[in-house]
N, C-alpha and C positions, 0 to 999 in steps of 0.2 A: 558600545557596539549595539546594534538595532538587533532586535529578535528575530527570525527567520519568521515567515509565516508557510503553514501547510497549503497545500493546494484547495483546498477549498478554501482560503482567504484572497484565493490569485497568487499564491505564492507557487515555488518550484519544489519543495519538499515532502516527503511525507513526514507527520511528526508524530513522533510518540511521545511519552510520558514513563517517568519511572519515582517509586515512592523510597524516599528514603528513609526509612522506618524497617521496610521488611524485603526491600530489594524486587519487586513484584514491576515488569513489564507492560504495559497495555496502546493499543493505537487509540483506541476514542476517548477523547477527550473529556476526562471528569474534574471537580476541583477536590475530589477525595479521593483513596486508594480503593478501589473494589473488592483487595485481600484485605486490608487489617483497617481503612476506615481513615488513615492518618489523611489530615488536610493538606494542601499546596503541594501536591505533587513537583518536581522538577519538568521542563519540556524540554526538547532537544530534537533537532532535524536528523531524520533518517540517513545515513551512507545511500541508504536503497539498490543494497547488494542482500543477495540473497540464497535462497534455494526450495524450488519447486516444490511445495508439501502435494498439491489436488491442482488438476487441470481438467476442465469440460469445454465444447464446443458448442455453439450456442446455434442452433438452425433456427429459434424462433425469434425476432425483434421484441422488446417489450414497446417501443412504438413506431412511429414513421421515421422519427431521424435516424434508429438503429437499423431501421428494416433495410435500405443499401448497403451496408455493413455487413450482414450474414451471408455465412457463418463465420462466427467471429469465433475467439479464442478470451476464456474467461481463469483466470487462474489463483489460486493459494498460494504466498508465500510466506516462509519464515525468515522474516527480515534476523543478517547477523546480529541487530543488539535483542532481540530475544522477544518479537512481538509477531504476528501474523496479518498479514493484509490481503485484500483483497483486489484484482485490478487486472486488465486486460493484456495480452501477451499476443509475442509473433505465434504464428500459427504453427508452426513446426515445436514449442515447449514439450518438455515431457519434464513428469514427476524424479524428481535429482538434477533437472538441470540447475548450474549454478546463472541467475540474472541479476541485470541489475533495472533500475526505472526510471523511467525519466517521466516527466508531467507529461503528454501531449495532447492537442486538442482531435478531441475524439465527437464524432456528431454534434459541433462546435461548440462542445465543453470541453473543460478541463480535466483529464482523467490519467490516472496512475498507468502507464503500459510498460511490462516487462520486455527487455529485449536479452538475448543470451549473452551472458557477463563473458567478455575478450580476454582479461583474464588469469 
């Protein structure tokens, strides 16, 4: 079975990692544990269901491909296996809603956008 790749390899997922030495969660990808140090992590693609931790509203572009975008909707969530991402959202999200994400191309990148998880 081929590996999933994260969306920043072109793939559809978000990926985490988890250490199995001491059970410790993380999205950015290291080839050691950040808690205890242990090497080769496991990877695994996200469900990318979740819940709303921090939502803000974004009125300033950081360049021109974002600037027809604003205001845009920028959001925190706690993915269910126990990791926090970061990644663009419908404009109506509030803190608790339950989402899920899909890749889409956002100022023709590839980028994580939450939509409210049906449910």
């Amino acid at each position: 079975m081929n590996d999933p790749q994260g969306w920043t390899q072109g793939g559809e997922s978000l990926m985490h990692q988890r250490c199995g030495a001491c059970g410790l969660v993380w999205y950015f990808h290291r080839s050691f544990c950040p808690g205890c140090g242990c090497a080769d992590p496991t990877q695994a693609a996200s469900q990318g269901r979740g819940t709303v931790y921090a939502s803000t509203l974004v009125h300033r572009a950081p360049n021109d491909e974002f600037r027809a975008l604003v205001p845009y909707r920028l959001v925190l969530v706690d993915l269910d296996e126990g990791f926090r991402a970061m990644g663009h959202g419908q404009a109506d999200l509030a803190i608790g809603d339950r989402v899920q994400c899909r890749i889409t191309s956002i100022a023709g990148r590839p980028l994580p956008r939450f939509h409210k998880d049906p449910e």
